[in-house]
One Martini backbone bead per residue (centre of mass of N, CA, C, O) as a GRO file, in nm:
protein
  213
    1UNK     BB    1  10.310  13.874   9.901
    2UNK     BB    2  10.599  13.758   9.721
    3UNK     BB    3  10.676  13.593   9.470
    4UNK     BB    4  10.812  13.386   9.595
    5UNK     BB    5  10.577  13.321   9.812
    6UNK     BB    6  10.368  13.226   9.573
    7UNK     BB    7  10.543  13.007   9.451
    8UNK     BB    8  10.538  12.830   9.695
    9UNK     BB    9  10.206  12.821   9.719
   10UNK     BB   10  10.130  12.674   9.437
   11UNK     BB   11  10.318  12.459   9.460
   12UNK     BB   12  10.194  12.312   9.705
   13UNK     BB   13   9.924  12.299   9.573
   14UNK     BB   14   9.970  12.113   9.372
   15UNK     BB   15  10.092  11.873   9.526
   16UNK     BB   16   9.820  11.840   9.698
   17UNK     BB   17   9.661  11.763   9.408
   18UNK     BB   18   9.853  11.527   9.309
   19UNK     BB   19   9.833  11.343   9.588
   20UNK     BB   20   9.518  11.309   9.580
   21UNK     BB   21   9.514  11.192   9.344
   22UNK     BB   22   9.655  10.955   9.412
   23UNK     BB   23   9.527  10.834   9.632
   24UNK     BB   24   9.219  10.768   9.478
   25UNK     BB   25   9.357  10.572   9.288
   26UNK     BB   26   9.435  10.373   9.535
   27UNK     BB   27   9.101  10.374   9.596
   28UNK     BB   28   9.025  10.235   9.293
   29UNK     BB   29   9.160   9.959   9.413
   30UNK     BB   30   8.924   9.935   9.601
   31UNK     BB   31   8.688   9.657   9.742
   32UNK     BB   32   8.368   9.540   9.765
   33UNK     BB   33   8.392   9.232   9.864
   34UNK     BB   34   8.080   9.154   9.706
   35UNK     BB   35   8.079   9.336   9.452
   36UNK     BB   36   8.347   9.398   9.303
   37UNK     BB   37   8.367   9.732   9.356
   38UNK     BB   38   8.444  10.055   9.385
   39UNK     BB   39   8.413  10.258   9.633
   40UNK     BB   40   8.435  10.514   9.450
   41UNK     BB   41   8.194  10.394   9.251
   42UNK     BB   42   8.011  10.375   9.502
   43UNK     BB   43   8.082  10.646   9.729
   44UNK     BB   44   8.224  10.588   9.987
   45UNK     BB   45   8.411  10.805   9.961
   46UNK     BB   46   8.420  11.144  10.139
   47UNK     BB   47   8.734  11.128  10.228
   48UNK     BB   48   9.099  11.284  10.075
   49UNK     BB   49   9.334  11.427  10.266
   50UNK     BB   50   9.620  11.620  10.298
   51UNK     BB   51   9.867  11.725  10.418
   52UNK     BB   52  10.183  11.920  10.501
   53UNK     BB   53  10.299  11.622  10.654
   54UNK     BB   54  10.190  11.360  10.447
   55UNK     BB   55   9.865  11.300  10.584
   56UNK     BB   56   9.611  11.070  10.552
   57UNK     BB   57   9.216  11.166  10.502
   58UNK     BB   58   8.970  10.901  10.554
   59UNK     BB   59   8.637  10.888  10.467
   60UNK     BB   60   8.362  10.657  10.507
   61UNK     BB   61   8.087  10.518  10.390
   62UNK     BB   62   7.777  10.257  10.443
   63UNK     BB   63   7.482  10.189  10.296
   64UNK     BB   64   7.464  10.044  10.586
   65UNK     BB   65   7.468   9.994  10.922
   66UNK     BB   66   7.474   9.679  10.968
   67UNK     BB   67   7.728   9.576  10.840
   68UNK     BB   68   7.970   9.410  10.866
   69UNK     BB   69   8.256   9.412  11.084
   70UNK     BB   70   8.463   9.242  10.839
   71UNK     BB   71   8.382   9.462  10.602
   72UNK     BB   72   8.429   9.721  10.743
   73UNK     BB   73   8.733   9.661  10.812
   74UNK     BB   74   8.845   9.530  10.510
   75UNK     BB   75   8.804   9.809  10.376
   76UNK     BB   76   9.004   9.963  10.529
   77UNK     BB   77   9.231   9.833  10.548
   78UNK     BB   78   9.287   9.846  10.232
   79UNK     BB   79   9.276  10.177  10.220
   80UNK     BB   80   9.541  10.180  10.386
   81UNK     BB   81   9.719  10.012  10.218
   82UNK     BB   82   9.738  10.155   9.967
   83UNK     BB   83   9.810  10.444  10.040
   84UNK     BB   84  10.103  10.294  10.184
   85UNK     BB   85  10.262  10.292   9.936
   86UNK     BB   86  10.339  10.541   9.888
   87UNK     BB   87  10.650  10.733   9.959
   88UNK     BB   88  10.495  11.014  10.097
   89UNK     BB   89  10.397  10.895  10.309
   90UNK     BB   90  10.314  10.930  10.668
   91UNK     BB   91   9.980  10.862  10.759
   92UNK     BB   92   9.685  10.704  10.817
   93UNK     BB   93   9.330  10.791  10.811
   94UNK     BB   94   9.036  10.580  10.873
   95UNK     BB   95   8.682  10.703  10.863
   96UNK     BB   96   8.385  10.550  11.009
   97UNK     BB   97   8.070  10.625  10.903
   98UNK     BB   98   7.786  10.548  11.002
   99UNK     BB   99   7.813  10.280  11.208
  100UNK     BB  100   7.777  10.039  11.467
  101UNK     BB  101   8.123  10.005  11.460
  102UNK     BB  102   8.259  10.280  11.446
  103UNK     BB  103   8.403  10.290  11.741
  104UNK     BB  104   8.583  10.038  11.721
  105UNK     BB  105   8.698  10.051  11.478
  106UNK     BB  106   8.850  10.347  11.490
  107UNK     BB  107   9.019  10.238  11.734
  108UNK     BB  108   9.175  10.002  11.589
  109UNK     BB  109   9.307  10.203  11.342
  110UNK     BB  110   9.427  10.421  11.488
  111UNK     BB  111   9.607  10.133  11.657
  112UNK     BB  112   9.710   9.954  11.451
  113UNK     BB  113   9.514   9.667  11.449
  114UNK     BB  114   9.325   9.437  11.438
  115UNK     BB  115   9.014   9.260  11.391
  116UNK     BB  116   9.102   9.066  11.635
  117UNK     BB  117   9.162   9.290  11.836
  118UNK     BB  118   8.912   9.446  11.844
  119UNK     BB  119   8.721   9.214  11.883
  120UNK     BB  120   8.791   8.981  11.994
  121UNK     BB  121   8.579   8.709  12.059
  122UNK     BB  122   8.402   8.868  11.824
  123UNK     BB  123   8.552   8.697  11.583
  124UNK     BB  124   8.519   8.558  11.284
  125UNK     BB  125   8.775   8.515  11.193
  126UNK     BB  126   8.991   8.601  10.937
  127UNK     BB  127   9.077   8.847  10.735
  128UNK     BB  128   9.261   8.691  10.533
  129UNK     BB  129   9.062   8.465  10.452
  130UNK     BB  130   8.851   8.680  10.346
  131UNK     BB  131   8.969   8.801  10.157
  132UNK     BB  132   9.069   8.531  10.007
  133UNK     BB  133   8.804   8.483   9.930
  134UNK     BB  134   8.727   8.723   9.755
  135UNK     BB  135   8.931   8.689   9.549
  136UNK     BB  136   8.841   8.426   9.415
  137UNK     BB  137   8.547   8.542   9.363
  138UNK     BB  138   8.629   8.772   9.192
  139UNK     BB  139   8.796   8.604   8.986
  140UNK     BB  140   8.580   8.395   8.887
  141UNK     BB  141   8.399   8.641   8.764
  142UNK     BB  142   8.590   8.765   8.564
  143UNK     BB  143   8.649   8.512   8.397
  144UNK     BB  144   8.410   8.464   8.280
  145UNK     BB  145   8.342   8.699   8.166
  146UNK     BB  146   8.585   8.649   7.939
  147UNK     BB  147   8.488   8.368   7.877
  148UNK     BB  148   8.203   8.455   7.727
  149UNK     BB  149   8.328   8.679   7.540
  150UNK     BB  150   8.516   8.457   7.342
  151UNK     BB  151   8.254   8.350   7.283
  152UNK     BB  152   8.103   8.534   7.187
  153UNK     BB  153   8.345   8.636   6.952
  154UNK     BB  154   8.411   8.269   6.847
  155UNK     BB  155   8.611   8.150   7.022
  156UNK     BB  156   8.743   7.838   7.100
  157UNK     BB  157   8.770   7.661   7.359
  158UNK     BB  158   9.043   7.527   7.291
  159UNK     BB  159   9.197   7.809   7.241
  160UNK     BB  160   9.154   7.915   7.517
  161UNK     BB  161   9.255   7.763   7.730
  162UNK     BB  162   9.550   7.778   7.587
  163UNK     BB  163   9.629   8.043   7.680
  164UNK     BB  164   9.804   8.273   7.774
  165UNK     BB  165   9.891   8.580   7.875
  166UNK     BB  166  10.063   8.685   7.611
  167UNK     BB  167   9.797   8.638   7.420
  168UNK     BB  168   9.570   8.793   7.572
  169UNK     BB  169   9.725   9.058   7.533
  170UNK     BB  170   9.691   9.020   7.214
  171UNK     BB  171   9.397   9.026   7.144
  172UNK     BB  172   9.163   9.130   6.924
  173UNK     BB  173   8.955   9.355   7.122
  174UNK     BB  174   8.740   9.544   7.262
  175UNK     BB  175   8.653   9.740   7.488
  176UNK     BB  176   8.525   9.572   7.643
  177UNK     BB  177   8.697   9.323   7.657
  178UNK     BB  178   8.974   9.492   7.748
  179UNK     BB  179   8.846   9.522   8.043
  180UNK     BB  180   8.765   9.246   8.090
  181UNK     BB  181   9.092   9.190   8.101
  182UNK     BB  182   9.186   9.385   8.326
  183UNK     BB  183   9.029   9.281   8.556
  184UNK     BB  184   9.161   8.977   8.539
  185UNK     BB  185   9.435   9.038   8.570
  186UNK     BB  186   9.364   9.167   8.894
  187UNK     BB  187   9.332   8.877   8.989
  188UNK     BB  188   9.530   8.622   8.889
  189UNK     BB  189   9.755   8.654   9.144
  190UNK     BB  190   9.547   8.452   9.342
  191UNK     BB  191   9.627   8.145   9.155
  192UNK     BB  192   9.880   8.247   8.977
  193UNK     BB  193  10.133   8.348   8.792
  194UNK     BB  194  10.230   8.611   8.565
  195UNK     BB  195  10.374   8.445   8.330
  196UNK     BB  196  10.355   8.490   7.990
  197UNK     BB  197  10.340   8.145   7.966
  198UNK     BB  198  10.121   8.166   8.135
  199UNK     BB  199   9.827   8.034   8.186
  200UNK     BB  200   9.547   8.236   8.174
  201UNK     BB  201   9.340   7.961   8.252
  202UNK     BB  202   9.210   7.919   8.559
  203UNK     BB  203   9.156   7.755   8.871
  204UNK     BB  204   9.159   7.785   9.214
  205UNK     BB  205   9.398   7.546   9.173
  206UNK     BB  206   9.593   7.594   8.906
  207UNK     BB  207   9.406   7.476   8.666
  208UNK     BB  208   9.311   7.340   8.397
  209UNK     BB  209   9.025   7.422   8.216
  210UNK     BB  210   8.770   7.253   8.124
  211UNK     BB  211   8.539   7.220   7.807
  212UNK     BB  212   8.311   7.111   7.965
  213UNK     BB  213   8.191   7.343   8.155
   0.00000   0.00000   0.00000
C-alpha cells in the first residue's frame, strides 16, 4: 500500500469512528418509554455500525422477551428517527433481536411501515399518542425532580413557580440541580414554548402550576 493509499485509508478509519460517535450520541437521546432511560445507559443497543456507504446498522435487544409490542416498535422507530437526523445518513436498519415480535417488527421496519401498518387489526392505539403519553409522563417526572431539588436547597415556592426559562437556566444550582435541570429543558417543549420569557414550570396544559399542590 502506497503512503497516499494509507493516508485515504486512515482517513475512512477516522470518518467511520467520528460517525459511529454521531450515531450513539443520537442513541444517547432515545429512551425506554417507561423507564425514562437512555437505551444506551440501559445497554439496549448492541450494535451500531456504519458502513462505506453512510447507511447505519444498529441492533437492540429488551430485558424481556415479551415487552409489549407497542413499546417495541415505539423505541426501534424512535431510533431509526434520532439517527436519520444526521445529514450524511443515508439509510438506517434497525433490528430487535430476542423478542416474541421480533420477525413482525423487524419486517414492518425494514419496509419503512407504520405500527398500525405492521400490525394491522391486532395495533392497539396510535404510535404518535404512545409517544406523547410517555412523553408528557417523563415532563411531569422530571419537572418534580427539578422542584423538589429547588425547594430542597431553599427556593420559595413562589419564587419557583414564577420563573422564566431564562431565569431558570441562570440559577446557581449544584451539579446535581444542574442535570436535573437540563433533563427537564429536554422534555419542556413537550408542552409549551421554549421562549426565554415563557414560564420555566407549567402543567401538561401549559397552565402554571399552584403553590398549593
Amino acid at each position: 500500500m502506497t503512503g497516499h493509499a494509507e493516508q485515504n485509508e486512515q482517513w475512512r478509519n477516522r470518518q467511520v469512528q467520528e460517525r459511529q460517535a454521531e450515531v450513539w450520541a443520537c442513541l444517547q437521546g432515545v429512551t425506554d418509554p417507561e423507564l425514562d432511560e437512555s437505551v444506551t445507559d440501559l445497554n439496549f443497543v448492541t450494535k451500531a455500525d456504519v458502513d462505506p456507504e453512510n447507511r447505519v446498522y444498529i441492533e437492540f435487544r429488551l430485558p424481556t422477551y415479551w415487552c409489549a409490542a407497542n413499546f417495541s416498535f415505539l423505541m426501534a422507530d424512535d431510533m431509526r428517527r434520532a439517527v436519520s437526523t444526521l445529514d450524511w445518513v443515508e439509510g438506517v436498519s434497525v433490528v430487535l433481536g430476542e423478542h416474541m415480535y421480533a420477525d413482525k417488527i423487524n419486517a414492518g421496519l425494514a419496509k419503512g411501515l407504520s405500527f398500525q401498518e405492521t400490525f394491522g387489526v391486532e395495533a392497539d392505539g396510535s404510535l404518535d399518542e404512545l409517544r406523547r403519553t410517555f412523553l408528557v409522563k417523563a415532563f411531569q417526572r422530571r419537572q418534580v425532580a427539578v422542584l423538589n431539588h429547588l425547594a430542597g436547597v431553599g427556593c420559595p415556592p413562589e419564587t419557583i413557580v414564577s420563573l422564566t426559562l431564562m431565569e431558570l437556566d441562570c440559577l446557581p444550582v449544584d451539579d446535581e440541580g444542574a442535570n436535573l435541570v437540563r433533563r427537564y429543558r429536554e422534555r419542556r417543549a413537550v408542552v409549551g414554548p421554549l421562549r426565554a420569557d415563557a414560564l420555566a414550570f407549567i402543567d401538561a396544559d401549559g397552565a402554571r402550576p399552584s403553590t398549593s399542590r
